[in-house]
GUVOKE-304296 format. One record per residue: x, y, z of N, C-alpha, C in turn; residue number from 0; residue in one letter. Coordinates in steps of 0.2 Angstrom, whole numbers, plus 2048, in hexadecimal, padded with zeros to 3 digits. Layout:
! residues N
{n_c1:X, n_c2:Y, n_c3:Z, ca_c1:X, ca_c2:Y, ca_c3:Z, c_c1:X, c_c2:Y, c_c3:Z, nr:NUM, rest:A}
...
//
This chain:
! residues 67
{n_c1:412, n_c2:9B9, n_c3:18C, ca_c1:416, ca_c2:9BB, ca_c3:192, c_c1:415, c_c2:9B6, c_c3:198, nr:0, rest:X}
{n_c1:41A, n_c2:9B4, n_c3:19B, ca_c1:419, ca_c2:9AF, ca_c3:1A0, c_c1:417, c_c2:9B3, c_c3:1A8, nr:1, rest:X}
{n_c1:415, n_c2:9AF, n_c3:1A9, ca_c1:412, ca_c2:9B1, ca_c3:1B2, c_c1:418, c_c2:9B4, c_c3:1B4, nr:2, rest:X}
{n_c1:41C, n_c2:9AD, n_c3:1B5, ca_c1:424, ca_c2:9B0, ca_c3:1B9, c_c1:428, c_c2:9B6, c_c3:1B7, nr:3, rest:X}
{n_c1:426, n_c2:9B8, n_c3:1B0, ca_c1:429, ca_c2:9BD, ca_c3:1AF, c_c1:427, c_c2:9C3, c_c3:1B1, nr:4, rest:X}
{n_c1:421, n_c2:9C3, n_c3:1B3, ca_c1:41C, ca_c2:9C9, ca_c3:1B3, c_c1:41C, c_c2:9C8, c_c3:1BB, nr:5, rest:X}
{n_c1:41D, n_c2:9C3, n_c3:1BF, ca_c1:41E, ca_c2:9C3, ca_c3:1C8, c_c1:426, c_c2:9C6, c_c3:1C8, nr:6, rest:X}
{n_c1:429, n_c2:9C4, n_c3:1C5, ca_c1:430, ca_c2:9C6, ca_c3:1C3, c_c1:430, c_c2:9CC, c_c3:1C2, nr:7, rest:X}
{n_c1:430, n_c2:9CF, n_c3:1BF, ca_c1:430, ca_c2:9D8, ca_c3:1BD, c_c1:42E, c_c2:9DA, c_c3:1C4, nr:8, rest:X}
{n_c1:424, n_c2:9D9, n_c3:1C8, ca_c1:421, ca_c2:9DD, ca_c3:1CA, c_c1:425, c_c2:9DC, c_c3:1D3, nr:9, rest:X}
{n_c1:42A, n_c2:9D7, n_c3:1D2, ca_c1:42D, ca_c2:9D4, ca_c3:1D9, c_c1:434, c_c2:9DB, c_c3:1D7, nr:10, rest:X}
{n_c1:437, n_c2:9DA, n_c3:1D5, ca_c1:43D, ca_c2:9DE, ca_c3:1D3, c_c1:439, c_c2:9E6, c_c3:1D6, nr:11, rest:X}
{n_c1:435, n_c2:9E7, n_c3:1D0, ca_c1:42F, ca_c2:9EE, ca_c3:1D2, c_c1:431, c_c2:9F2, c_c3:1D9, nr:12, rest:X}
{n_c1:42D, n_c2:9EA, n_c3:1DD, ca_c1:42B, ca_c2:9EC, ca_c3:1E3, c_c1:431, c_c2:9EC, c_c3:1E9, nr:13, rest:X}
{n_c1:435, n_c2:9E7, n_c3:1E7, ca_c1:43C, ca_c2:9E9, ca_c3:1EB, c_c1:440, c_c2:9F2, c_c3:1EB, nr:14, rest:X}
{n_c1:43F, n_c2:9F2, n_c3:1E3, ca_c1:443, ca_c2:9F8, ca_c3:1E2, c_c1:43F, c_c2:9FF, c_c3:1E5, nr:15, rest:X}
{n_c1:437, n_c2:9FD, n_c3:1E5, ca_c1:435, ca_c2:A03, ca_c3:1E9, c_c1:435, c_c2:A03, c_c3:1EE, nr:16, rest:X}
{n_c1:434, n_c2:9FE, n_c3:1F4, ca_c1:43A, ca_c2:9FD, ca_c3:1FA, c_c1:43D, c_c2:A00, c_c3:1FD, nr:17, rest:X}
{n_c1:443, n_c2:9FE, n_c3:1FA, ca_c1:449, ca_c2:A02, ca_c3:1F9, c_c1:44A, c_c2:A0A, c_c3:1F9, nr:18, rest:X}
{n_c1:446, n_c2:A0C, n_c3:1F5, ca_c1:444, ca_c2:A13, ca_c3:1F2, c_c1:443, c_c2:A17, c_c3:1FA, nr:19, rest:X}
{n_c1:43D, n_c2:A13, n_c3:1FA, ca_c1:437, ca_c2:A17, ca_c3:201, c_c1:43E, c_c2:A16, c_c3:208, nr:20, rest:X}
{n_c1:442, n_c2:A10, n_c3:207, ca_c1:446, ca_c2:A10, ca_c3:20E, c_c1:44C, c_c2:A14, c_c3:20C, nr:21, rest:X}
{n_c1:44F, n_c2:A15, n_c3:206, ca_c1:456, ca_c2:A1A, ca_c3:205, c_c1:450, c_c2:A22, c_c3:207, nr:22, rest:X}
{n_c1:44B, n_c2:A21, n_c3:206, ca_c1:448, ca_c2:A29, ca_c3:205, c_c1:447, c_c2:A2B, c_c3:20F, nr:23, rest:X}
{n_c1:446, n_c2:A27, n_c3:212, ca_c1:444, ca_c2:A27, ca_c3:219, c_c1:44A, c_c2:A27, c_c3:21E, nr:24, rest:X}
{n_c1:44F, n_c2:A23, n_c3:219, ca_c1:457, ca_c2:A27, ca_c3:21D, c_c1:45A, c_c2:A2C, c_c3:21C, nr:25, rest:X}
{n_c1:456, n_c2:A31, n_c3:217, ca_c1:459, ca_c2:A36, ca_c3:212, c_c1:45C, c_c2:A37, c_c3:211, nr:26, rest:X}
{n_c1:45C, n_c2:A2F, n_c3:20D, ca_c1:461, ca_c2:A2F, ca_c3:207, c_c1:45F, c_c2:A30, c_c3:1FE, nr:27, rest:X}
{n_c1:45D, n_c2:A36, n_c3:1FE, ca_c1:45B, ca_c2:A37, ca_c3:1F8, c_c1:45F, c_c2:A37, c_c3:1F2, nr:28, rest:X}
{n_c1:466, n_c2:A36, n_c3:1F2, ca_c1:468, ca_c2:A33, ca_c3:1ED, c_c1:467, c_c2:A2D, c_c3:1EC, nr:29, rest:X}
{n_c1:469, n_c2:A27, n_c3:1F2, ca_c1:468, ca_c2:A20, ca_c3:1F0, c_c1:45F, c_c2:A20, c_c3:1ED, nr:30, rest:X}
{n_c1:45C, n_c2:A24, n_c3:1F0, ca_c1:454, ca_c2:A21, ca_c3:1EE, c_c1:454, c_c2:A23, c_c3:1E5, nr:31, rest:X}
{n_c1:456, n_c2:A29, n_c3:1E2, ca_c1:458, ca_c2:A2B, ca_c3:1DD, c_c1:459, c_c2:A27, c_c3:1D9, nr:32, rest:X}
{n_c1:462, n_c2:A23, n_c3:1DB, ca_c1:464, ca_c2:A1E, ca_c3:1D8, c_c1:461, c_c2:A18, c_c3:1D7, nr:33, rest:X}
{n_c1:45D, n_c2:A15, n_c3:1DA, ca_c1:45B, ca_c2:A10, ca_c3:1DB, c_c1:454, c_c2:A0F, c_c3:1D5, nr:34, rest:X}
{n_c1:44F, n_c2:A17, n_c3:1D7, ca_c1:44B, ca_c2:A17, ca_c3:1D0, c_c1:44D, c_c2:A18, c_c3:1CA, nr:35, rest:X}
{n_c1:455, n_c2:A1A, n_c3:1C8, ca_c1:458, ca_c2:A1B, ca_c3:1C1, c_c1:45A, c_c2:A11, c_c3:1C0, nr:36, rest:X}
{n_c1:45C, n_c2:A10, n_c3:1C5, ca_c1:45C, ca_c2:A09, ca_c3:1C3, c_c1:454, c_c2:A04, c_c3:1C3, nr:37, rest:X}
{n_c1:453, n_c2:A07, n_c3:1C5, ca_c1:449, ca_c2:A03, ca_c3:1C2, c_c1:447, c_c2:A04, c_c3:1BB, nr:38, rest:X}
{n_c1:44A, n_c2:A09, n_c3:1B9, ca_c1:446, ca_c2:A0C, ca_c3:1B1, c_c1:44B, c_c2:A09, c_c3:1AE, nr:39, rest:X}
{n_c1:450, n_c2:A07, n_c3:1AE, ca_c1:455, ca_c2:A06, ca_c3:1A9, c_c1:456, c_c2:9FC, c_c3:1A9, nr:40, rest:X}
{n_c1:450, n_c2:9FA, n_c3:1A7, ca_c1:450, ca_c2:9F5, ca_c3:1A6, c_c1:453, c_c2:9F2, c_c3:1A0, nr:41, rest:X}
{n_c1:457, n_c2:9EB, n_c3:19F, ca_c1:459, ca_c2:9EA, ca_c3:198, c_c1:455, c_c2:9EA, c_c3:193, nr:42, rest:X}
{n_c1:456, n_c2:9EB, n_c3:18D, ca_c1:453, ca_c2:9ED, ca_c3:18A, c_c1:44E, c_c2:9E7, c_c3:185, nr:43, rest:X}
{n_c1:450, n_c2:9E1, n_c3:187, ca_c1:44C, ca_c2:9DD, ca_c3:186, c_c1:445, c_c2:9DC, c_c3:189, nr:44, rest:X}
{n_c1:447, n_c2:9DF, n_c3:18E, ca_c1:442, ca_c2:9DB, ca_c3:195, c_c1:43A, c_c2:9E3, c_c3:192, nr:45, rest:X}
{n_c1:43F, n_c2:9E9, n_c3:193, ca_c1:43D, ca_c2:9EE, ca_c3:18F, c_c1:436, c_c2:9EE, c_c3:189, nr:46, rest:X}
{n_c1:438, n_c2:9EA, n_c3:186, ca_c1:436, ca_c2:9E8, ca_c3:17D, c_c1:42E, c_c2:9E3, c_c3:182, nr:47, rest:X}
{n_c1:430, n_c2:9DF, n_c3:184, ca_c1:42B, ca_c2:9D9, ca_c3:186, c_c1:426, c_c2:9DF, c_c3:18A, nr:48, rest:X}
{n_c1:429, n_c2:9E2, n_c3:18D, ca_c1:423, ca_c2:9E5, ca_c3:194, c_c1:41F, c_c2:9EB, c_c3:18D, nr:49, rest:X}
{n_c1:423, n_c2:9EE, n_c3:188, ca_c1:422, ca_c2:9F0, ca_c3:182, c_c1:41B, c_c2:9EE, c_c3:17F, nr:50, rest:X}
{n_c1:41D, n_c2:9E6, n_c3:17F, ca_c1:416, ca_c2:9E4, ca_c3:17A, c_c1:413, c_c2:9E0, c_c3:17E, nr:51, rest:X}
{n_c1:411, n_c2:9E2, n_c3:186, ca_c1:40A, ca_c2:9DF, ca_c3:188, c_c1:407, c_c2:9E5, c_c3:18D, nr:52, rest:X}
{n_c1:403, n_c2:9E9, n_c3:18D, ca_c1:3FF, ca_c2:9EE, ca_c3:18E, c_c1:3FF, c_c2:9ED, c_c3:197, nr:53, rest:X}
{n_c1:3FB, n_c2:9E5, n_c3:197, ca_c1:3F9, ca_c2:9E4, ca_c3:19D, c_c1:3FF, c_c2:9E4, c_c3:1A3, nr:54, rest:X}
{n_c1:406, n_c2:9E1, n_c3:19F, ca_c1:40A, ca_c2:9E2, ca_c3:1A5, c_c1:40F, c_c2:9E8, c_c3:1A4, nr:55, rest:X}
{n_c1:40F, n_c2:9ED, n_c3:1A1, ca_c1:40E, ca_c2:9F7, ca_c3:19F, c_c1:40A, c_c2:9F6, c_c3:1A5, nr:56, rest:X}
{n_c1:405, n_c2:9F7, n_c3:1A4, ca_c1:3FF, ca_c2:9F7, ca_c3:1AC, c_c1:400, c_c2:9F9, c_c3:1B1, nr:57, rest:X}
{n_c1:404, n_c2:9F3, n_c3:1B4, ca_c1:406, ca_c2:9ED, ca_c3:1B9, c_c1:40A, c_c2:9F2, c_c3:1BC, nr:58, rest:X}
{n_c1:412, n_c2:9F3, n_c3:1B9, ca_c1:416, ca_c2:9F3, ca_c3:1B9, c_c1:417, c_c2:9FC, c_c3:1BA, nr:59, rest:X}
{n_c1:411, n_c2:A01, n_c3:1B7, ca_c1:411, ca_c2:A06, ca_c3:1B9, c_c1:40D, c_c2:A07, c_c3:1C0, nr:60, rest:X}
{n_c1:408, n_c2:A04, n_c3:1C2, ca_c1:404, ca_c2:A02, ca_c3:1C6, c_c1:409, c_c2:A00, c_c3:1CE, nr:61, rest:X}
{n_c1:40F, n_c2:9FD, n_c3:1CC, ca_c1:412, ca_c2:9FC, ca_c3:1D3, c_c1:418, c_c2:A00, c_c3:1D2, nr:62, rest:X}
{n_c1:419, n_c2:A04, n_c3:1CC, ca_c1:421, ca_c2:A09, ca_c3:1CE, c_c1:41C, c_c2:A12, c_c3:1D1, nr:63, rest:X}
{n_c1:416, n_c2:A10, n_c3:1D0, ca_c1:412, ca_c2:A17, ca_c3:1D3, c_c1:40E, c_c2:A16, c_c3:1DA, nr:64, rest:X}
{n_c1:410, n_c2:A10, n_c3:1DC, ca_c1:40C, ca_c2:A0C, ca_c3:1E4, c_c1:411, c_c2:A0F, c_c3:1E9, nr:65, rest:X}
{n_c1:40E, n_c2:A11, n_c3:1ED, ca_c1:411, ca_c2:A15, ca_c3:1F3, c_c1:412, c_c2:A0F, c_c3:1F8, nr:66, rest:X}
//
């Protein structure tokens, strides 16, 4: 698995939690909703990769549960 993929995902990550925390802070808890259904529904290639490397499984659950 490349660096850039794995800066990649945890950059996307962390924009979409962002996002999340400031739709939540103008209450708009729809958009903040929306925004988390669009984090989990990653292609399903990308999917399969994050699948078969544990460490960026980790990663990637470690900044979608970062406050």
């Amino acid at each position: 698995m490349s660096d850039n993929f794995e800066i990649g995902i945890l950059s996307l990550l962390t924009m979409v939690n962002y996002a999340k925390q400031q739709a939540a802070l103008l209450g708009r808890r729809d958009a903040a909703d929306y925004l988390e259904k669009a984090a989990s529904c990653l292609y399903p290639e990308v999917q399969d990769k994050i699948d078969d490397d544990p460490e960026l499984a980790e990663l990637i659950q470690q900044e979608m549960c970062a406050k």
